[in-house]
RODO-2510 file (C-alpha; in nm, 4 decimals, decimal comma):
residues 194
     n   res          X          Y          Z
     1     x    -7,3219     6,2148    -6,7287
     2     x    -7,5193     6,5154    -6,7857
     3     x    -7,4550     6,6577    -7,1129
     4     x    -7,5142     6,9790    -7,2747
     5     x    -7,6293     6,8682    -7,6129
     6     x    -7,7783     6,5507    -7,7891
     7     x    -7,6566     6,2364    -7,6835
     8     x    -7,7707     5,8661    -7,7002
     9     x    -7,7237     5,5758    -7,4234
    10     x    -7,7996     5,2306    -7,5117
    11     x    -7,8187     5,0458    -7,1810
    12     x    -7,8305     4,6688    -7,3420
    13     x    -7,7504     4,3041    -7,2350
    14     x    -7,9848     3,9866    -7,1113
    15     x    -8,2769     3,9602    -6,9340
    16     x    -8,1932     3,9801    -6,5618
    17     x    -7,9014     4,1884    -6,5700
    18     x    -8,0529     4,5119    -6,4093
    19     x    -8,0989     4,7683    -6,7892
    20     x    -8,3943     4,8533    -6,6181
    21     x    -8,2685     4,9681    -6,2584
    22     x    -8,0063     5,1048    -6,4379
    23     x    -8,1974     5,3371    -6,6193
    24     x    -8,4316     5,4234    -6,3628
    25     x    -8,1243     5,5248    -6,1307
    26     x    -8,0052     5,7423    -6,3976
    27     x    -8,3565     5,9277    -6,4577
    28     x    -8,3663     5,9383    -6,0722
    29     x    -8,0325     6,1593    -6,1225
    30     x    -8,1836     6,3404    -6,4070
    31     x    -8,5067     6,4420    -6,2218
    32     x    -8,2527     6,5573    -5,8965
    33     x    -8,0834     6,7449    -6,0815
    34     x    -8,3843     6,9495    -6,2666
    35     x    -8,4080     6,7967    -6,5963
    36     x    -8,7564     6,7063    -6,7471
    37     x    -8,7744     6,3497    -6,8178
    38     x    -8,9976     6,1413    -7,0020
    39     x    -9,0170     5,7657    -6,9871
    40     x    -9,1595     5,5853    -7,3026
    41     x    -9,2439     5,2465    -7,3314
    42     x    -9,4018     4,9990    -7,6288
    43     x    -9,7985     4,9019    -7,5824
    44     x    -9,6278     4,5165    -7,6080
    45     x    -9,4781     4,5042    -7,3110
    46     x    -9,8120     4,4181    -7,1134
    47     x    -9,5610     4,3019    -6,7826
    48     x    -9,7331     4,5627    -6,5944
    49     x   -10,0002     4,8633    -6,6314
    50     x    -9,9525     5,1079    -6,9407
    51     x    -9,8758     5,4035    -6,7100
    52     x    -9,5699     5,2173    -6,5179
    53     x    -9,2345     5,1311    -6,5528
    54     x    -9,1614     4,8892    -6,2899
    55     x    -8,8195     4,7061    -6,2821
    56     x    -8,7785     4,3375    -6,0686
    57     x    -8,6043     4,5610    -5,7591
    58     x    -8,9457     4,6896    -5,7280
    59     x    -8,8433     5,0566    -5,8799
    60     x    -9,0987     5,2439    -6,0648
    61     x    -9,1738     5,5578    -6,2752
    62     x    -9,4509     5,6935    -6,4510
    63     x    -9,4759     5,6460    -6,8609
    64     x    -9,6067     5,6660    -7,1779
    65     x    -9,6972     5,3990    -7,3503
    66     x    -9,6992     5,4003    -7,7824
    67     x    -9,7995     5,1531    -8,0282
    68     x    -9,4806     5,1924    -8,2168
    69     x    -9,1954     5,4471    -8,2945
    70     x    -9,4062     5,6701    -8,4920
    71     x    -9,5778     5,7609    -8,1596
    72     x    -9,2604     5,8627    -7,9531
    73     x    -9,2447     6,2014    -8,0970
    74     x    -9,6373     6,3182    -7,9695
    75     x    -9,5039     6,2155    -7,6173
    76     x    -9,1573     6,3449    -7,5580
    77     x    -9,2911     6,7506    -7,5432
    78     x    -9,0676     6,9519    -7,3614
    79     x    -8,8432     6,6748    -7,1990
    80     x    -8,5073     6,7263    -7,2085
    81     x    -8,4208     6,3527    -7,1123
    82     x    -8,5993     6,0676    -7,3740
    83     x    -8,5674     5,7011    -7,2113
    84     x    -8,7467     5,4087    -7,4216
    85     x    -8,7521     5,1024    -7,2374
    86     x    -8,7527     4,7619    -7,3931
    87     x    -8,5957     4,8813    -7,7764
    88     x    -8,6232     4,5753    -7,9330
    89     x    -9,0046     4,5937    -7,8901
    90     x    -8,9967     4,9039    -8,1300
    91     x    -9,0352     4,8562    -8,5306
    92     x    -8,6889     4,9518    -8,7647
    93     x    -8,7239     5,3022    -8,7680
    94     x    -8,6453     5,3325    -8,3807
    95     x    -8,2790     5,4562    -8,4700
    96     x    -8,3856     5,7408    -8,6940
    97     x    -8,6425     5,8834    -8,4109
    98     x    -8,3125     5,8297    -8,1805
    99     x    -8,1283     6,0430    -8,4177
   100     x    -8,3265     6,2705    -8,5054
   101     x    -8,4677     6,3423    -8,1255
   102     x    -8,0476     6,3316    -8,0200
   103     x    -8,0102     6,6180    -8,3035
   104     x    -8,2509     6,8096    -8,1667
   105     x    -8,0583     6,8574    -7,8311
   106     x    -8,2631     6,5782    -7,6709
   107     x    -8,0535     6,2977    -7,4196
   108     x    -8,1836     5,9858    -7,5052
   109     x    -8,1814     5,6291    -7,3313
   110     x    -8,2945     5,2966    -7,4585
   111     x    -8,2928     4,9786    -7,3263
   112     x    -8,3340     4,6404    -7,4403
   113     x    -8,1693     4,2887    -7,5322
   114     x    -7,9360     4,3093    -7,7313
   115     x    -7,9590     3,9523    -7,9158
   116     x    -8,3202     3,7273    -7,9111
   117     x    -8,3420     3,3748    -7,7184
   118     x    -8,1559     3,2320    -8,0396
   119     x    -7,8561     3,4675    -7,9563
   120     x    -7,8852     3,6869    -8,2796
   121     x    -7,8955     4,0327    -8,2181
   122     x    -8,2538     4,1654    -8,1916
   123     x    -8,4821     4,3942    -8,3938
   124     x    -8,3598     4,7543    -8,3885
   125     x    -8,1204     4,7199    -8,1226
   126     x    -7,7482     4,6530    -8,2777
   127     x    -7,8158     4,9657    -8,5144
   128     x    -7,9168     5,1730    -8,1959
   129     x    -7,5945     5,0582    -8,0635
   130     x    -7,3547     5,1211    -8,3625
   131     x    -7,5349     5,4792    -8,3826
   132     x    -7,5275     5,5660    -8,0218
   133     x    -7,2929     5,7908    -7,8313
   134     x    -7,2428     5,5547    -7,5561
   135     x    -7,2632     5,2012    -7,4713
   136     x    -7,3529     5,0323    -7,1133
   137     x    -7,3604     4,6581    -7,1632
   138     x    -7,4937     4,4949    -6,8655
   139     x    -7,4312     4,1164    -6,7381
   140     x    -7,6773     3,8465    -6,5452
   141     x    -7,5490     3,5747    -6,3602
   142     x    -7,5890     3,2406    -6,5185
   143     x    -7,8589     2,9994    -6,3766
   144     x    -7,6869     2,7067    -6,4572
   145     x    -7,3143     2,7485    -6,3049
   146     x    -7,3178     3,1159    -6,1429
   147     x    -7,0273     3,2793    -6,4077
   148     x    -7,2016     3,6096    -6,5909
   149     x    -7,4293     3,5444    -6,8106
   150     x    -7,4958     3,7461    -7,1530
   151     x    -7,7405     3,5245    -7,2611
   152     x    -8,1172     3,5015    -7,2890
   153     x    -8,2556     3,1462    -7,2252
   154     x    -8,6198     3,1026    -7,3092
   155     x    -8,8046     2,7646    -7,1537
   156     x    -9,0854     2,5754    -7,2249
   157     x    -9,2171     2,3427    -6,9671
   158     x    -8,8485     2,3803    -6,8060
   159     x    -8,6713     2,3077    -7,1268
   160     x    -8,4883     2,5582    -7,3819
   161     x    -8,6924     2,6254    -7,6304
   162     x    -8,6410     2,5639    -8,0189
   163     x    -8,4932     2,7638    -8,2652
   164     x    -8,8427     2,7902    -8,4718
   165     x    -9,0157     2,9156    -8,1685
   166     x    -9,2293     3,2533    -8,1849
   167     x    -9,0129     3,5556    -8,1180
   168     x    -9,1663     3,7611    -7,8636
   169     x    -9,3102     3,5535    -7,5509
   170     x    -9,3481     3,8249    -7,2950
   171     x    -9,2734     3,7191    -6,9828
   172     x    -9,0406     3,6957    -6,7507
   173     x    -9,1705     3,8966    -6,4334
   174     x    -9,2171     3,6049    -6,1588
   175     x    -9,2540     3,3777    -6,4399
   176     x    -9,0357     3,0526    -6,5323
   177     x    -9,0095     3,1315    -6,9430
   178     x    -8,6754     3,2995    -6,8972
   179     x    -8,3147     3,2456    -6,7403
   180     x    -7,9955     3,4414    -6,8079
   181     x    -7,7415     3,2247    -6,9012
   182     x    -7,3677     3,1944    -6,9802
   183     x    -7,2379     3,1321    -7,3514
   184     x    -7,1326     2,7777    -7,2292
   185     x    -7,4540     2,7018    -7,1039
   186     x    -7,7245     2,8735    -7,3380
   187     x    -7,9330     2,5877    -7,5551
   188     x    -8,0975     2,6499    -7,8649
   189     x    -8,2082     2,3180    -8,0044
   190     x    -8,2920     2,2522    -8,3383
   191     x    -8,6399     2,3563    -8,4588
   192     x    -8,9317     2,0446    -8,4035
   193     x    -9,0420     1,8271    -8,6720
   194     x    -9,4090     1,9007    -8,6871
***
């Protein structure tokens, strides 16, 4: 997996099904093998110190944080390796920075979900996978029956939440406002009458 020119990995699925680890073991490779590597991740994602990467195995690396995609560029320096965790976190003009940082000679991975708690595909993510070079879509196990699971199922007070529920609830490190779930299994109820 070590390539001579510009290339972009989109590590994607649910929450739960290891993008994270996945990533990490890769950059782990990268780092062995002599490559400069930078790790980038989005001020939102406030699941553990701004400096950190830390997945739920308990592996870590050191990162940069940025307010949005605008601020990748006046962190990556002379990496040769570009990983952005958490994608869908990042405003629409993540893909272009891809791009342009994969035309530059630059390997880059992102991670993230690839569809929202509703099950639509989220933010920036399904254009970062239609542009990228390569493609690792990752699988949970479901919570409800044990089959994989390739959903994202947010709770509230144990139930799924509704379809007019906010976005982005961070969460999910030790917390109960997430499960991965299988298609047959993943609720989104109607939105609430006020």
């Amino acid at each position: 997996m070590f390539y001579t020119g510009g290339w972009v990995h989109v590590i994607c699925g649910c929450m739960f099904c290891g993008k994270t680890d996945e990533m990490l073991r890769l950059l782990r490779r990268f780092s062995i093998a002599g490559r400069r590597v930078v790790l980038i991740k989005p001020r939102l994602d406030t699941r553990t110190d701004e400096a950190t990467v830390v997945s739920r195995s308990g592996a870590h690396h050191r990162a940069a944080t940025v307010d949005d995609s605008r601020g990748i560029d006046a962190v990556v320096g002379n990496a040769d390796i570009v990983a952005i965790e958490e994608g869908q976190f990042f405003d629409e003009a993540l893909p272009d920075v891809v791009t342009r940082l994969a035309d530059a000679g630059k390997q880059v991975l992102v991670t993230g979900l690839d569809t929202d708690f509703r099950g639509i595909p989220f933010g920036a993510m399904p254009r970062l996978m239609a542009l990228a070079d390569q493609v690792t879509k990752l699988t949970a196990i479901c919570m409800v029956c044990g089959e994989p699971a390739t959903r994202t199922q947010r709770l509230i007070d144990g139930e799924p939440a509704p379809a007019d529920s906010p976005l982005i609830v961070i969460g999910g490190m030790g917390d109960e406002k997430y499960e991965a779930r299988c298609r047959q299994h993943h609720e989104v109820p109607a939105a609430q009458l006020a």
